[in-house]
C-alpha positions in Angstrom: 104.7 86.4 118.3 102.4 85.6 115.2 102.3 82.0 115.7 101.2 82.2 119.4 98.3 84.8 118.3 97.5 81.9 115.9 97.5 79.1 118.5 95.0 81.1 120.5 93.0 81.4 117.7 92.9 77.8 116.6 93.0 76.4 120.1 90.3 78.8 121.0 87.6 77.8 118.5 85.7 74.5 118.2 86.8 72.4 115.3 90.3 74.6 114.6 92.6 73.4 112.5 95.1 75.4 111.7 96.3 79.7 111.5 97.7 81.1 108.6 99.3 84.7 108.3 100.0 85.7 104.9 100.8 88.3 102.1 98.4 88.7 99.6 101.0 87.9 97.3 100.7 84.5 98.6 103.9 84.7 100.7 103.3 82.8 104.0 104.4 85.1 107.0 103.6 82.4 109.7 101.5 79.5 110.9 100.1 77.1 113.6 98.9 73.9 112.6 97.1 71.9 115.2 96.9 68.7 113.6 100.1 68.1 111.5 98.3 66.0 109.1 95.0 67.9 108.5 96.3 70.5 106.0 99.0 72.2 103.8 98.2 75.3 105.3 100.2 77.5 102.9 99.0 76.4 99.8 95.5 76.6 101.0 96.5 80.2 101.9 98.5 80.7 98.7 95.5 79.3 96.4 92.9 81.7 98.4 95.0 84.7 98.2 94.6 84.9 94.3 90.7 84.6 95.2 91.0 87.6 97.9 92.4 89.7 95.2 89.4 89.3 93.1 87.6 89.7 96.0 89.2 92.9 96.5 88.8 94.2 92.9 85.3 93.2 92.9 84.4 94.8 95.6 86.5 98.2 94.6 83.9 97.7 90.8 81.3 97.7 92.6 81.9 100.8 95.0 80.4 98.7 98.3 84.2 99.9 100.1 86.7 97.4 101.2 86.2 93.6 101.6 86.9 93.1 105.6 86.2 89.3 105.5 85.8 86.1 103.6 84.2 82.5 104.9 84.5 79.4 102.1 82.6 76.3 103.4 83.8 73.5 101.2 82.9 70.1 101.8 86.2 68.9 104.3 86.2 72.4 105.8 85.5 76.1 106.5 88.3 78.6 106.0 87.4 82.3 107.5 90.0 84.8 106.2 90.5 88.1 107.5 91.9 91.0 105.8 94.2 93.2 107.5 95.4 95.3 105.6 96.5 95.9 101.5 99.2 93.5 101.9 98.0 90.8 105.0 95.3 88.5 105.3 95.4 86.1 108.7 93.1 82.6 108.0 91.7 80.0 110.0 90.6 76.5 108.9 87.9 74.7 110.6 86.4 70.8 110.6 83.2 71.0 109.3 81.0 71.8 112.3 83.3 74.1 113.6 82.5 77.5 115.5 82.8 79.6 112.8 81.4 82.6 114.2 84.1 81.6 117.3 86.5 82.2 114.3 85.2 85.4 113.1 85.2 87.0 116.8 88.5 85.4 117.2 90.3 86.3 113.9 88.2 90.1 114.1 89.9 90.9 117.7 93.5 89.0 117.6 93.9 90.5 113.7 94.7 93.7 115.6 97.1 93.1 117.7 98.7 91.2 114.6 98.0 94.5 112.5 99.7 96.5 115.1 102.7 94.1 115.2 103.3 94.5 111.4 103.3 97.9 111.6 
């Protein structure tokens, strides 16, 4: 069930790569890689997860409330992560020039029926 929410997400935005589901204790939960070849799509998620957790504790420091989302443009591409909940995140990887704000719709409305499946 994951991995076909994550097709529609990658398939549905300009320049997707790959999906990623994920613990935040950098545990991959499930994938869908559009181009086999592009990317190692769990470490990418495993080496961002350690960044959403000081994401997380910054955020809690600071008293701004809970970090929802997280875009990193690097120079080969764009990952947009979405937190679920305390233990999920669910990623997408774009070329550069992708649709990330495709992404962000896309990860913002499908995260919830992923949320709901965990549950």
């Amino acid at each position: 069930m994951f991995k076909e929410v994550l097709k529609e997400v990658v398939d549905g935005t300009q320049g997707g790569i790959a999906g990623l589901l994920m613990g935040l204790d950098g545990i991959p939960v499930d994938q869908y890689i559009r181009d086999q070849d592009a990317v190692d799509v769990a470490t990418v998620g495993s080496e961002y997860s350690v960044v959403l957790k000081s994401i997380k504790t910054a955020a809690q420091m600071l008293e701004v409330g809970s970090a929802n989302e997280v875009a990193i443009q690097a120079e080969r591409m764009t990952t947009v992560i979405r937190l679920l909940n305390e233990e999920y995140f669910v990623a997408v990887t774009l070329a550069p020039g992708g649709n990330v704000g495709k992404a962000r719709f896309l990860l913002r409305t499908r995260g919830e029926k992923i949320l709901a499946e965990l549950s």
